[in-house]
C-alpha positions as CSV (number, residue, x, y, z in Angstrom):
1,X,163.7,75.9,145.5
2,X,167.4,76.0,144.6
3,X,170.2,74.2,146.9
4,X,173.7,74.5,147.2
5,X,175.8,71.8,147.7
6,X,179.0,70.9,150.1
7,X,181.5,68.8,149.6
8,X,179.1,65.5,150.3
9,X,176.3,65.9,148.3
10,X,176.4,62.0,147.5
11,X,175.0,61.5,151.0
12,X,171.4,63.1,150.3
13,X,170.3,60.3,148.3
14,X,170.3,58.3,151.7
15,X,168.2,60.6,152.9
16,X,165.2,60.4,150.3
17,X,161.8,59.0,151.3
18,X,160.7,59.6,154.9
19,X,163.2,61.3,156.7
20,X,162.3,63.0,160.0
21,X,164.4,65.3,162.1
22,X,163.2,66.3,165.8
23,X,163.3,69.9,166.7
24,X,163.7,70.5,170.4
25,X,162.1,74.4,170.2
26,X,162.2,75.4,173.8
27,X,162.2,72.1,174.8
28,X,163.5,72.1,178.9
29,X,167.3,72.4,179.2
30,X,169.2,69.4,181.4
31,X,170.1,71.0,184.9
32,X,174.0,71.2,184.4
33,X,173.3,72.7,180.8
34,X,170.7,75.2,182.4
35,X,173.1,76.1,185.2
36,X,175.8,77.2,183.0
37,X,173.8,78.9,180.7
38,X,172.9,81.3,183.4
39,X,176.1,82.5,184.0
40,X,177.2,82.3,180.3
41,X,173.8,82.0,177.4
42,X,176.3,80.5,174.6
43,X,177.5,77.8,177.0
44,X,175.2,75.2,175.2
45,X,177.0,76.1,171.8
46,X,180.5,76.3,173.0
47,X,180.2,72.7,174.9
48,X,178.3,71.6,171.3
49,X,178.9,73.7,168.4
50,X,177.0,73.3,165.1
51,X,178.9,71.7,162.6
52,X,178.7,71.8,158.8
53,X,178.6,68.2,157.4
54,X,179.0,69.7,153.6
55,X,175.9,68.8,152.7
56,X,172.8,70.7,151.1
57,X,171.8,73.9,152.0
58,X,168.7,76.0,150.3
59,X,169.6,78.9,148.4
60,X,168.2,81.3,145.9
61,X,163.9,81.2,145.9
62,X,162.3,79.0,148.6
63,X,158.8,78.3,147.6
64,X,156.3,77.4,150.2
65,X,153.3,75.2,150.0
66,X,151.2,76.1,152.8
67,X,148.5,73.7,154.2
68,X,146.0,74.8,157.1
69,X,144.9,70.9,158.3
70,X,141.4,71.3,160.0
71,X,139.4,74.7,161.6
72,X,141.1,77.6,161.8
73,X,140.8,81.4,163.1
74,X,140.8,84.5,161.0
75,X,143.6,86.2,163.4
76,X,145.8,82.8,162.7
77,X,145.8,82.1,159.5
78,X,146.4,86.1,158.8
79,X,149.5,86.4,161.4
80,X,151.0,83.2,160.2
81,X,150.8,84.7,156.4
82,X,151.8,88.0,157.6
83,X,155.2,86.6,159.3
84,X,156.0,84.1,155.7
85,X,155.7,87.5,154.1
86,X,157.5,89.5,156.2
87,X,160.4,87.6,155.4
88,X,161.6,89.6,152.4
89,X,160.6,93.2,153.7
90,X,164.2,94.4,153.1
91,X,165.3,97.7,152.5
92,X,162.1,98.6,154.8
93,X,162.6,100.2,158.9
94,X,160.3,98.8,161.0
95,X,157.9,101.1,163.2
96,X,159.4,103.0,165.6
97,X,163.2,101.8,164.7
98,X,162.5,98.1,165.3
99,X,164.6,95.2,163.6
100,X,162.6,93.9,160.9
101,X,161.6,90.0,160.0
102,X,163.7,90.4,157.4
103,X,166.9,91.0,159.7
104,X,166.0,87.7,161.2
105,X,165.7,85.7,158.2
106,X,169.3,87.8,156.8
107,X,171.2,85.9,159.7
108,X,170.1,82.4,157.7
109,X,171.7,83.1,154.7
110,X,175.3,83.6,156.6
111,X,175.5,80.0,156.9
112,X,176.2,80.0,153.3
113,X,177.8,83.2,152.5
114,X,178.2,82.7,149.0
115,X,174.1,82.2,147.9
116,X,172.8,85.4,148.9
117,X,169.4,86.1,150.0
118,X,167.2,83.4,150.1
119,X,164.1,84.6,148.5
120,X,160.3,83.0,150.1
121,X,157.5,83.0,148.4
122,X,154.0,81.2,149.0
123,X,153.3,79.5,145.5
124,X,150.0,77.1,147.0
125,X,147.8,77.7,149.7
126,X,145.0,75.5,150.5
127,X,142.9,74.8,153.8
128,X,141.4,71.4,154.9
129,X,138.4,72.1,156.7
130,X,136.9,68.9,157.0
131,X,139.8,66.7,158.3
132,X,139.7,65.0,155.2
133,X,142.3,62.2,156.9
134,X,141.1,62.5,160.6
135,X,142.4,64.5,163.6
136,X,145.5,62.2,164.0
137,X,148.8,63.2,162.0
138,X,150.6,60.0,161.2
139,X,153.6,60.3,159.0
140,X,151.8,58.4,155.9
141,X,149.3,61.3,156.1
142,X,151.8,63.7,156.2
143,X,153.5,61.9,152.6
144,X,149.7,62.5,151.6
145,X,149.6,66.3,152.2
146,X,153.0,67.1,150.6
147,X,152.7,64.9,147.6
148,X,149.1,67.1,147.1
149,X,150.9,70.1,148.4
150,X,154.1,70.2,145.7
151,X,152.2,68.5,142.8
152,X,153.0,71.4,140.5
153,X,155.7,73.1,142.4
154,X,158.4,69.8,142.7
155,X,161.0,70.8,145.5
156,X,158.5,73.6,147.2
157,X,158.7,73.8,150.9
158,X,155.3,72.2,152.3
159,X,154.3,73.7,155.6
160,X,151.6,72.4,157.3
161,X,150.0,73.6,159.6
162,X,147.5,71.7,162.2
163,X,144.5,73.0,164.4
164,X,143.6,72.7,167.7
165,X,141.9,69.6,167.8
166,X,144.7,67.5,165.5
167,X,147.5,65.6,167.1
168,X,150.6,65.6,165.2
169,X,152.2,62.3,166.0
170,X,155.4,62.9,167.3
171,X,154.8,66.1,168.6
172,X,154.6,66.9,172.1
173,X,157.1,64.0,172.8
174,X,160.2,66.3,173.4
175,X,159.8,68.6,170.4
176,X,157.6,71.7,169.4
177,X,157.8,71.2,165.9
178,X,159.0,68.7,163.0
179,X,160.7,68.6,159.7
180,X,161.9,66.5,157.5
181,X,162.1,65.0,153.8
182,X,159.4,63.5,151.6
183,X,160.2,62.0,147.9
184,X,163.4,65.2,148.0
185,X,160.5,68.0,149.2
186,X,161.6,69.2,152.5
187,X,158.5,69.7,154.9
188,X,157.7,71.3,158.3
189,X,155.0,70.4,160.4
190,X,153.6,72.6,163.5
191,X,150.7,71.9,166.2
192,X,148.7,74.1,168.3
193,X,150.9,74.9,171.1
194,X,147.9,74.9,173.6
195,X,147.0,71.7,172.7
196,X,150.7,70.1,171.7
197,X,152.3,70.7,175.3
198,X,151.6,74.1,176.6
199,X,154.6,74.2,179.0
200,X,156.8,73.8,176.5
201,X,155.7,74.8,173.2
202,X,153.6,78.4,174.0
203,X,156.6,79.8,176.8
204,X,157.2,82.5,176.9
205,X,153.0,83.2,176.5
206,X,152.3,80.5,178.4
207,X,154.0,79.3,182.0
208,X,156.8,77.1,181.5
209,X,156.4,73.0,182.9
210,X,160.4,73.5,183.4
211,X,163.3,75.4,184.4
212,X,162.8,78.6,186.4
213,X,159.5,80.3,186.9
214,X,160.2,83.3,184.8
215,X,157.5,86.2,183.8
216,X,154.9,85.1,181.0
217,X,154.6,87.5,178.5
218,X,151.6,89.0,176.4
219,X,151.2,88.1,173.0
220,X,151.6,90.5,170.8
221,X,148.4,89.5,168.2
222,X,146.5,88.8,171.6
223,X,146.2,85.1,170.7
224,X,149.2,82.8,172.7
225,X,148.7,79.7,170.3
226,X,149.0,81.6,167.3
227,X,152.3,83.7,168.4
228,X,153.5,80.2,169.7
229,X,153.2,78.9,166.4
230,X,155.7,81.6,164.8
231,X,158.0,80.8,167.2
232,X,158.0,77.3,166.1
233,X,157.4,78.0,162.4
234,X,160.1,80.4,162.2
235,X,162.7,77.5,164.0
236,X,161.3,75.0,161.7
237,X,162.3,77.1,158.4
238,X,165.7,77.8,159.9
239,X,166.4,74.2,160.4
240,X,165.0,73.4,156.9
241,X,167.0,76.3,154.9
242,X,170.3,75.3,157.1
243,X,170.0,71.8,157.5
244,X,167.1,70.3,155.1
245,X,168.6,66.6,154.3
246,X,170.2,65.9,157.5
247,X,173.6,66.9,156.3
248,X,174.2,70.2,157.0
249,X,174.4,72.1,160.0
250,X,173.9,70.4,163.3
251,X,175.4,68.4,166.2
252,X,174.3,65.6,167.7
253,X,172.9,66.1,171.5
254,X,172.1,64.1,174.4
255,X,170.5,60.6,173.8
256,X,170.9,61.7,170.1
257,X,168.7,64.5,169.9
258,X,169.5,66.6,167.1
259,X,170.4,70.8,167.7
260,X,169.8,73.1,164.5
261,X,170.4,76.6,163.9
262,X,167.5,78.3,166.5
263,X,167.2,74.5,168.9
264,X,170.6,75.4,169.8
265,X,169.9,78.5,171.6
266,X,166.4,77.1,173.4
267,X,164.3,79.8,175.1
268,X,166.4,83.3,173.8
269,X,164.8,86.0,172.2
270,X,167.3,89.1,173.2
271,X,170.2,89.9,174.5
272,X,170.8,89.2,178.1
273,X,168.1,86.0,178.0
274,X,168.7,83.0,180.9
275,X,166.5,80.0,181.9
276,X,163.3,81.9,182.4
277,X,164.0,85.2,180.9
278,X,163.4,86.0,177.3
279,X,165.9,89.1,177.6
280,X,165.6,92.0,175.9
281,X,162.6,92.8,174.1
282,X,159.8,95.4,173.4
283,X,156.2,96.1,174.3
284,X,153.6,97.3,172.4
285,X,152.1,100.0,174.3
286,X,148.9,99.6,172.7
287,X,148.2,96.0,173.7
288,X,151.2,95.1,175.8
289,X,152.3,92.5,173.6
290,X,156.0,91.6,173.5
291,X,157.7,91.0,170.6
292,X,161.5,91.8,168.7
293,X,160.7,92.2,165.0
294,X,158.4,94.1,163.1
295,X,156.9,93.1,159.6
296,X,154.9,94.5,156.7
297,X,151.8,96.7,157.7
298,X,153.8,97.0,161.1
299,X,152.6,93.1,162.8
300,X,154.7,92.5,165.2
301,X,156.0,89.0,165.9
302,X,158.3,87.4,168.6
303,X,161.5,85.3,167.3
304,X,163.8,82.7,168.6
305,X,167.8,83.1,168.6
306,X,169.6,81.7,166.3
307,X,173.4,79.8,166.2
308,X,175.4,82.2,164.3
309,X,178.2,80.4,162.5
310,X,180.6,83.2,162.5
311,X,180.9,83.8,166.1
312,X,179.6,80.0,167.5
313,X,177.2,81.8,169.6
314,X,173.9,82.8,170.2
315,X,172.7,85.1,168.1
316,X,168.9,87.6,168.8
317,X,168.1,90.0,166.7
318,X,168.1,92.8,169.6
């Protein structure tokens, strides 16, 4: 993993140990907020726009550590692979003229203009079957699974993944997903949205606790918790390429919650999305799955909008 470095690099050191940074993934929007974003979707951003601190941003070839903590499916385990290697798909059309994965994870790399591509690749992959620290994630297990994770890959990206039956502590408090710092490795942890609040954290798959009743959609691998978890992986590596010290790009929300590159456009996945309504996207006419990207061996996945720093706006990739 290479970084690139702003004009305040001095303040990462604060940041080394256990650092953790909420992500507020489709998380409900406050009722003024939600009001104006359904007459204009980049009110949110205008009234808050991201800010860059000058501090470190990822760049170059982001290695990945990933963990699979406790019992997983075959249809999982395979999607969430599938999307971490669609990532780099470019130069490839997606079936049928779709945008690809790799058009999504393009739109990251604007943030820093100057590094190029940023380059993914899963270096370590192991799976814990047997709950080898229990079915509760506290944050000293967490320092446990990315200190085994990066062992021979210092500065890889851990991402850990956790089944059905583990709580993540933290989660399912006001966020979807987590990431953060351990000993300099940046980390993201996800749940199982059908376990780690439903209403929040599988919408659009799953009816929404908040906000306007809008349609739920179909999954487009068939499986809501594992399409749910894209969503939330995929906002947990934006946050960590744009933002992985706390000193990038952000802004500070209400009672301090913290808004990253896709948390600032909550529940948008095309163009014309309001409180309750995805906007524009496809259906597969073989399963009537929705999704907006398309990646190797033609999967099809589902991603969230992200803040584009040229325009201060929202940003989908249809």
């Amino acid at each position: 993993m290479a970084v690139c470095c702003g004009g305040h690099s001095h303040i990462v050191s604060a940041f080394f140990g256990v650092v953790a940074i909420s992500l507020l993934l489709l998380l409900p929007v406050p009722q003024a907020q939600a009001q104006a974003h359904a007459a204009d979707p980049n009110a949110i951003t205008k009234a808050n726009p991201l800010v860059n601190h000058g501090g470190q941003m990822l760049k170059g070839n982001m290695n990945l550590a990933l963990v699979f903590y406790g019992q997983f499916g075959r249809i999982q385990k395979n999607t969430l692979r599938s999307f971490l290697g669609s990532l780099n798909t470019n130069g490839r059309v997606g079936v049928g003229g779709a945008p690809q994965v790799s058009s999504w994870w393009r739109m990251l790399s604007s943030y820093n203009p100057t590094a190029g591509n940023i380059n993914v690749k899963v270096v370590k992959q192991y799976v814990d079957p047997q709950y080898s620290l229990g079915k509760i994630m506290t944050k000293d297990f967490i320092k446990i699974h990315v200190q085994k994770a990066v062992g021979e890959f210092p500065g890889a990206v851990t991402v850990i993944v956790a089944a059905r039956d583990v709580t993540v502590d933290g989660l399912c408090m006001g966020k979807c997903a987590e990431h953060g710092v351990i000993d300099g490795a940046p980390y993201v942890i996800i749940g199982n949205p059908m376990t780690e609040c439903p209403g929040a954290c599988a919408w659009p798959f799953h009816k929404s606790d908040y906000g306007p009743a809008g349609a739920v959609l179909k999954p487009p691998s068939g499986d809501v918790a594992t399409d749910a978890m894209v969503i939330s992986l995929a906002s947990g590596l934006a946050s960590v390429v744009t933002n992985p010290f706390s000193t990038g790009f952000f802004q500070l929300g209400q009672k301090a919650s913290v808004i990253e590159a896709s948390t600032a456009c909550p529940g948008m996945f095309g163009s014309g999305a309001s409180p309750g309504n995805t906007g524009k996207v496809l259906v597969d006419p073989l399963n009537g799955g929705a999704y907006n990207v398309v990646g190797l061996r033609g999967k099809k996945f589902l991603l969230p909008a992200l803040w584009n720093p040229k325009t201060a706006s929202c940003w989908t990739v249809m």
